[in-house]
Every structure is written in structure tokens, then in C-alpha cells.
N, C-alpha and C positions, 0 to 999 in steps of 0.2 A: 504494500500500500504506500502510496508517495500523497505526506500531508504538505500542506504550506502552514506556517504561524507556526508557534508555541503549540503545546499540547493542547486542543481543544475538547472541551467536553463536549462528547459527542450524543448530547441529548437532541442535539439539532436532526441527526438522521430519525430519530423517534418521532421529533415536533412536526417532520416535514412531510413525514410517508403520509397523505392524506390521498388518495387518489381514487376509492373504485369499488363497488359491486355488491352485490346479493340477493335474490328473493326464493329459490329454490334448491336442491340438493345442489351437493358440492360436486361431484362427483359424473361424467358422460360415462359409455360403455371407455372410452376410448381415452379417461383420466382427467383429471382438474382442467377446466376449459376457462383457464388463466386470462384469457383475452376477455372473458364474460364477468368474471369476479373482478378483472381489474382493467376496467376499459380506458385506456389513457385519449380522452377526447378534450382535444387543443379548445379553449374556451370555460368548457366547467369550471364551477369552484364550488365551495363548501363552507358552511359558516359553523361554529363551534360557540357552545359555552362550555369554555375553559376555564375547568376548575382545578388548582392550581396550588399544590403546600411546599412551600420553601423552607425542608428541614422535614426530620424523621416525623412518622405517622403520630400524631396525639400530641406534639410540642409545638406545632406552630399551626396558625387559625389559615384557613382556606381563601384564596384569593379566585374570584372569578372574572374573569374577561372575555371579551369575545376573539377570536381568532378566523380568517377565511385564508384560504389555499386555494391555487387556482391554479390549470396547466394552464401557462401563458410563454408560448414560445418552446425553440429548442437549441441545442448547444452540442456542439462536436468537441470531444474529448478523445483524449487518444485512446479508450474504449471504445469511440464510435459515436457515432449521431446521436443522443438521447432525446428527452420530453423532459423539461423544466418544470418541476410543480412549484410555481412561488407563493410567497405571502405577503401581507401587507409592508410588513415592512422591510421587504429586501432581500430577506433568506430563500435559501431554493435547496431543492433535491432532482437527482437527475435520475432517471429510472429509465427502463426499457421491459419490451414486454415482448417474447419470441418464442423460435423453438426451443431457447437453455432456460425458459423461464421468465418471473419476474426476477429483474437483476437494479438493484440499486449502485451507481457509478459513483455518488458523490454527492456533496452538497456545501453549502455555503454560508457564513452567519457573518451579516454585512456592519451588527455594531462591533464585532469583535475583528472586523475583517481580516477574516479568516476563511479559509478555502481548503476543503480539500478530497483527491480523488484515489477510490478505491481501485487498483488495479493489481488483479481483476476484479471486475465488478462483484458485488457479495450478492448470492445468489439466495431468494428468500423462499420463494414458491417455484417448483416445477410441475409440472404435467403428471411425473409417475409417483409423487409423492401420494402415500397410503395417510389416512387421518391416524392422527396419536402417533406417525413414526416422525423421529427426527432427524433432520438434514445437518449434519457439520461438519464444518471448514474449517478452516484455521488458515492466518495472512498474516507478516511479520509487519510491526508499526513502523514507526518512522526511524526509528535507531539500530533499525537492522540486527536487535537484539532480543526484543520482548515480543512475545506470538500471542496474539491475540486469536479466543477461538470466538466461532460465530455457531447458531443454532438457531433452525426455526421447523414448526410442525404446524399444523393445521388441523380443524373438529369443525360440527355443523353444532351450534347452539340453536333450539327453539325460538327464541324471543328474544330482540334488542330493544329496551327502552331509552326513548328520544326526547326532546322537546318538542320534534315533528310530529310525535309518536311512535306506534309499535313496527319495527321492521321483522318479517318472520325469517325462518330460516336461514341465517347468516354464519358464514363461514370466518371463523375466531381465528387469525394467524397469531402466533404467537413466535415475535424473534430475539435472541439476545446477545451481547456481546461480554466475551471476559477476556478480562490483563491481567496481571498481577493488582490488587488492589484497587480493581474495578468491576462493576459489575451492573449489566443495561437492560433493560427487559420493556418491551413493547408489546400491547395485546391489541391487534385491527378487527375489528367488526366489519365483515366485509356484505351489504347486499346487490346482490344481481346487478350492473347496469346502472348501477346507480353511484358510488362510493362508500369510501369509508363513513361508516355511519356513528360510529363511535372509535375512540381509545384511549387505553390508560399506557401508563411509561411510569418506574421506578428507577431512577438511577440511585446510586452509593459508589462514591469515592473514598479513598482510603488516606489518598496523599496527592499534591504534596500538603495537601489540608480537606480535612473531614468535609466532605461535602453530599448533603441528602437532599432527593425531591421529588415530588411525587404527581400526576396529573389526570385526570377525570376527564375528557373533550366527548363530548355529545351534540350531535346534531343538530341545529335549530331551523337554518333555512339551506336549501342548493338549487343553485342554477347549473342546469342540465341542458346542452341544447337549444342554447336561447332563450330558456324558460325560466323563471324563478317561480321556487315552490317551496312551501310553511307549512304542508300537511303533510305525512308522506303516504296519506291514502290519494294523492294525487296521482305521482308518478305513475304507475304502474300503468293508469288511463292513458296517460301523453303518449310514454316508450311504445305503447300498442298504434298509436294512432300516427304518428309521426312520418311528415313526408319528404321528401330530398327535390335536388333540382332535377328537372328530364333531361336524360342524354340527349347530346345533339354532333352527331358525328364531324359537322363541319368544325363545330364549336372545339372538339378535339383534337382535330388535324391542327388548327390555327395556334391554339396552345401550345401542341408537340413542338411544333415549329419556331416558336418566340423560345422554347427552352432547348433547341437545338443551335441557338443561334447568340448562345451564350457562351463562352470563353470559359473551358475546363481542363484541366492539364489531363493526360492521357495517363493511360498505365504503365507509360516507358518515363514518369516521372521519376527522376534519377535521388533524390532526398537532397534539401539542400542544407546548408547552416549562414550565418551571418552575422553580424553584430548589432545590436539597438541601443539607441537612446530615446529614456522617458521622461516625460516629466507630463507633475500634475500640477491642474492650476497654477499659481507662479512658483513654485518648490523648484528646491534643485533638481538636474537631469542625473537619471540614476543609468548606466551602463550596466549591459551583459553581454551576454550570448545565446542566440536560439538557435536549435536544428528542425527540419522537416527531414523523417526519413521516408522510403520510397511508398512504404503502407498510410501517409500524408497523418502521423503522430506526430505532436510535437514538442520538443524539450527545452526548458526554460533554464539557462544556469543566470543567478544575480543574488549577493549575498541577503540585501534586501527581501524576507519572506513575500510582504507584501508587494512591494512591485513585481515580485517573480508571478505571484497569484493572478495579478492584474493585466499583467504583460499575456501568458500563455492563455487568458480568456478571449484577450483581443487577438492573437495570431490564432488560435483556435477558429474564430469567426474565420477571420480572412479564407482560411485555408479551407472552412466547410465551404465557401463560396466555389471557390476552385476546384473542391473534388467531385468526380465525373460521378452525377447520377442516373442513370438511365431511365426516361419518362417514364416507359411501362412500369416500372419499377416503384416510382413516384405516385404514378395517377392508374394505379391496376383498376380495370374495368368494371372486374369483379368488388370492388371497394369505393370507388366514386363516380359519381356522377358531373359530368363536364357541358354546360351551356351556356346562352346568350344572356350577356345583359343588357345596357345601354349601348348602340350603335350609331353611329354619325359618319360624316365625311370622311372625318381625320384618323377615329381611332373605335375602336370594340373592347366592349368589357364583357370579359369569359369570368362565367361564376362555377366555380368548383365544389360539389357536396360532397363530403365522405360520410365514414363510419361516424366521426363527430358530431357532423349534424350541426357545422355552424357554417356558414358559407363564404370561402377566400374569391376577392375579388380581382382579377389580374388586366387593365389597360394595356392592352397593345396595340403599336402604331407601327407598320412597318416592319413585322418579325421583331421589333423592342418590345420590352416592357418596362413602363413608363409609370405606373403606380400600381401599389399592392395596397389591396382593402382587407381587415379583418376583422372580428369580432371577439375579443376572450372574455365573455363572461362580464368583469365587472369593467372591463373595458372596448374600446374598439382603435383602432389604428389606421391610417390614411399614409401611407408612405411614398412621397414624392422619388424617383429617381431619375439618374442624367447618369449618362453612359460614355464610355471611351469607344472605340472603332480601334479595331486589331488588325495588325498587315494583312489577315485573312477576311477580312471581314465581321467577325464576330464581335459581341457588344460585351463587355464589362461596365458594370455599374459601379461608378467613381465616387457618387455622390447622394446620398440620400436627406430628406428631409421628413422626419417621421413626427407625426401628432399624435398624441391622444386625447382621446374625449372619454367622458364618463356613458355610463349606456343610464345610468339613473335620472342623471340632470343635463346630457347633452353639451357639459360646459368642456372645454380645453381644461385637461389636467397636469399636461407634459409635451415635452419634445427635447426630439435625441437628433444631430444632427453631423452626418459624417460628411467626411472630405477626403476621398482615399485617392495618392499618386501611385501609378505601375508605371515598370518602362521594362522591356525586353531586353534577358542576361541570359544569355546562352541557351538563345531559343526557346525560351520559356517570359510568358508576361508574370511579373512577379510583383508586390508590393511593395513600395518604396518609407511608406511613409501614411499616417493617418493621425487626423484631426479630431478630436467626437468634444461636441458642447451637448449637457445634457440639462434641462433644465426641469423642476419639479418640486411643487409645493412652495412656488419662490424662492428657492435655490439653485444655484448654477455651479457645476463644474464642468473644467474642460481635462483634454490628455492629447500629449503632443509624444506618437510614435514614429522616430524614424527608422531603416531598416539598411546598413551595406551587408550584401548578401558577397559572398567569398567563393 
């Protein structure tokens, strides 16, 4: 496992796992149907009363707050593409859901900024897991001294009690981790389709200071597919009834086409390395070294924890930009639906529905793509882009200018706005240098990346 920071207490992977599912047995002929218990759809979130003891059970009085999670966005890590579940204020968990399972890659806690990624990913639920049997691993920490092991099992409980009210049938994951003089324990309520509908989390530290806590999080509201819901004898009516866009076969030739005509490096990408300088807001510029190798991972060296954390999130970006994904692969037929939206002289807006169930909106003009429209749940996003032209012709997007708006009050609550320089090194268009001003909640900051590649 490769952490950034100081040891961090890793209640954050507990806080964050909010993501997914339940209303019927656990169990197909054909084993845990993981994509149904834990459906990761870009947009959802989940609202919680978080009840909350800082310090062992019966010594300290109970704190309750609210809490929402929400998959908003995704992030390439040198595990791989994941789903970001964030929260209000900043922290995230990056998860994936496939044939090895649900696998949790990492996560992030943004007042402690701190970051960091499990590799490999720690594996919680698979397909051939039997209920009551347990799963464990074991992954050495950050000091390439002390092995932490990991364990998690699964049961079908009768009844979850909500504030929404009663979810039946729910699949109880249970996962934990031990060090030496540590010990983590997580219990997900999981129903059908729906999300995590409850959890509790017990941590105990030992050292370098006693530290105990414990957490209660229960359901109250989720927005599922564009929908907000307070009962949860709603859902189950909507999930039944619920419709997608209609294919339109032009509409996905057009598409294929603006994402063919995007600038990806091949699979004769040779891995490169280079040097960067960062700097944030007016601070001093901190120096290192990153590598890309040929499977487009990338490794961050700078004494600085934090700029290393910060540094390998933005070349991560970059480099997911660049690495070749094959449409079919993106937009399977069998999983989305692709058609028309607003048409004019100049430009078509192609609307994409998936498994989600929220609808991405893509303006094309010309084989470009010229704005991305989305929706996540407690937000929506309008992203302006401006592109570069490659000796081949294809387009890289230089520049973006991304808004959000609230979906409750329709008001502007942010904007993130990039400025990326390439220039072709040895046959390859590579990144030079990036700008991002990010502003929210009336505060601003900015990050000045530059990159000589060697």
C-alpha cells in the first residue's frame, strides 16, 4: 500500500464506503450479483443522521449531524479508472465494481490533506463469497515493515431501521482492518438498487495516543436517478417505472466519431519520466520528479507529502485524458442508450443514458466536443471546452471552463477552470504545463504545474 501524509486514521475508508443496494436475497444461482447490491451510479447521493461518540462507549455523550455522499465524478489511479464517492466537504473514496469484485482503491481527507492509495486495491465483496465465510488479505503499510490484515464477510438481515423507514432484506457487509495496535471494523446495510442504507464503524487506537470512536449513520433522504426520496416505500415504485433516452443510431455514429477524433496515445506508449514544478496560490514552487510507465501508472517522487498527493492527482487527470478508450467499450449498447438533443446550424447535442439513469450531455460541432453537460445528484455541471488541433488532425482539449449550479436553488455554487499547454517530444503530444483556478463558497485557489519531460 503507498500512503501520502503522516499516518492517517483510516476511519475515512469507513466514513466514505456509502455507495449501494438491497431489497431481496443476497445470493443468484450464479453468486453475489455485486453490481445489484452495489450499483455505482454517477449522480446518487445519500443523506445520513450521523450519530457520532468521540471516545469509548458510555464516556462521552453522542453527537448527531447530518452527513451526504454522493458518486460525483471519476479519477484514474495507477489501479485504474475508479468512481469517486464524495462528501460534503471534500473527502472521497474511490471504489470499482467488476469481475474481482467490489474493490476499494483509496481515499482522501481534505482537512487533514491527506491522501492515500491502496495498491492493490483491498478487495471487500466478491461474486463467490458464501455468507458467514471470511475473505482475508493482508498488505504491508507505508514503512514496508508493519502488515496490516484486512477481512470482510457478508449475511442477509431481515429488517433495517431508517428514518426513511423499514428497508427488508438487506445484505450486512461486514469489513475490518488490523496493525499492531489498531483495530477498524465497519458494518454496510446494503439494499437492492438502492444504497447503503445504514452503518456503524468502531475504531481503537492504541498509539501513538489512545484514541476511541464510534458511529451510528442511518438513512434519512437519497437521490437516486434524478429523484429525491424521504420514504423509502417510494423507491421501489420509481426503480420499477423508470425510463432512459431512445437509441438513435445516427445519434451514435456522431458520438463515436467526436470520440475518435480525440488525441490518445497508443499502446506503443513507450512510459515516460520528467521533472515538475509546483506551486500553490502565491507559496513557494516545490520540485520533483514524475514517471509514466508504458501501462500509463504514475509515480510521484517530492519530499513534500502533500505536494507529492497533489501533484500525482493532477498528472493522474492528465494522463486519464490521454489513455486510449475504446467507444464500445465506453458506451456498450447493451448498457446505454445514445440520442438527440438540441440541434441547430452550428452544432448537436447527443444525450447519453446509462445504467445511472442521469443523463451526460455532449455538444458537438464539427467531430469536436465543445461542452459537457451533467447532473450529480446534489449538483449539475456545464463545462465549456477549447481544443488544440494535432499534426494529424485530432483535437485535445486545452482548456476548460467548468460551472456548477445547485439542482435545489439553480444558483452558481462553483467553478474550476483549466488552462493546459502540450507540445510534441518524441512523437508523442505531451503536457507541458497546467493552470486550474478553483473557486467555491467564496474562496479561491489556484496551482501552477509545469512539466520538462527527459
Amino acid at each position: 500500500m503507498r500512503r501520502h501524509k503522516h499516518s492517517i486514521i483510516l476511519t475515512i475508508v469507513a466514513m466514505l464506503l456509502v455507495g449501494a443496494t438491497g431489497l431481496t436475497v443476497a445470493q443468484s444461482p450464479g453468486g453475489v450479483e455485486i453490481s445489484s447490491w452495489f450499483p455505482i451510479r454517477q449522480g446518487d447521493s445519500w443523506t445520513y443522521d450521523w450519530n457520532y461518540r468521540p471516545g469509548p462507549k458510555g464516556t462521552a455523550p453522542v453527537q448527531t449531524l447530518k452527513r451526504t455522499r454522493a458518486f460525483e465524478g471519476r479519477e484514474f489511479v495507477d489501479t485504474g479508472m475508479t468512481d469517486k464517492l464524495a462528501s460534503e466537504n471534500g473527502d472521497y473514496a474511490l471504489f470499482t465494481v467488476g469481475e474481482k469484485g467490489l474493490l476499494l482503491h483509496g481515499a482522501a481527507e481534505m482537512q487533514r490533506d491527506a491522501r492515500f492509495i491502496f495498491d492493490p486495491p483491498i478487495t471487500l465483496l466478491t461474486r463467490e463469497m458464501k455468507p458467514g465465510e471470511w475473505l482475508r488479505t493482508e498488505q504491508m503499510a507505508e514503512d514496508g515493515q508493519t502488515v496490516r490484515r484486512f477481512a470482510s464477510r457478508y449475511e442477509m438481515v431481515p429488517v433495517v431501521e431508517t428514518p426513511m423507514g423499514r428497508f427488508e432484506n438487506c445484505l450486512r457487509l461486514v469489513w475490518t482492518m488490523d496493525d499492531p495496535g489498531q483495530h477498524h471494523e465497519t458494518t454496510y446495510y446494503l439494499a437492492r438498487e438502492i444504497g447503503i442504507v445504514a452503518y456503524t464503524l468502531d475504531v481503537r487506537i492504541d498509539r501513538p495516543r489512545r484514541f476511541e470512536m464510534s458511529v451510528d449513520a442511518r438513512l434519512t433522504l437519497a437521490q437516486l436517478q434524478g429523484r429525491t426520496f424521504r420514504q423509502a416505500t417510494e423507491i421501489p415504485l420509481f426503480l420499477a417505472s423508470r425510463k432512459t433516452t431512445t437509441e438513435n443510431g445516427r445519434a451514435r455514429t456522431m458520438l463515436r466519431k467526436a470520440h475518435e477524433s480525440q488525441y490518445f496515445w497508443d499502446r506503443k506508449f513507450p512510459g515516460l519520466s520528467g521533472a515538475f514544478s509546483y506551486q500553490r496560490d502565491e507559496g513557494e514552487a516545490v520540485s520533483g520528479r514524475i514517471g509514466i510507465d508504458r501501462d500509463f501508472g504514475v509515480e510521484v517522487e517530492c519530499p513534500d507529502a502533500t505536494v507529492r498527493a497533489m501533484v500525482h492527482a493532477e498528472i493522474s487527470q492528465l494522463v486519464s485524458y490521454r489513455q486510449p478508450r475504446p467507444f464500445a467499450e465506453l458506451y456498450d449498447p447493451a448498457q446505454s442508450r445514445i440520442g438527440f438533443g438540441e440541434i441547430n446550424d452550428l452544432t448537436t447535442e447527443i444525450i447519453v443514458s446509462d445504467e445511472s439513469g442521469t443523463n451526460a450531455g455532449y455538444l458537438v460541432a464539427d467531430r469536436e466536443i465543445v461542452r459537457i453537460s451533467r447532473s450529480y445528484g446534489r449538483v449539475r455541471f456545464v463545462n465549456q471546452l477549447r481544443s488544440i488541433r494535432t499534426d494529424d488532425g485530432r483535437f485535445i482539449a486545452n482548456e476548460a471552463d467548468i460551472q456548477y449550479f445547485s439542482n435545489e436553488t439553480g444558483i452558481a455554487v462553483g467553478q474550476t477552470i483549466y488552462r493546459d499547454r502540450y507540445a510534441k517530444i518524441g512523437g508523442w503530444w505531451l503536457p507541458t504545463a497546467r493552470e486550474k483556478n478553483e473557486i467555491s463558497k467564496g474562496r479561491s485557489q489556484s496551482i501552477k504545474l509545469t512539466i520538462e519531460w527527459k
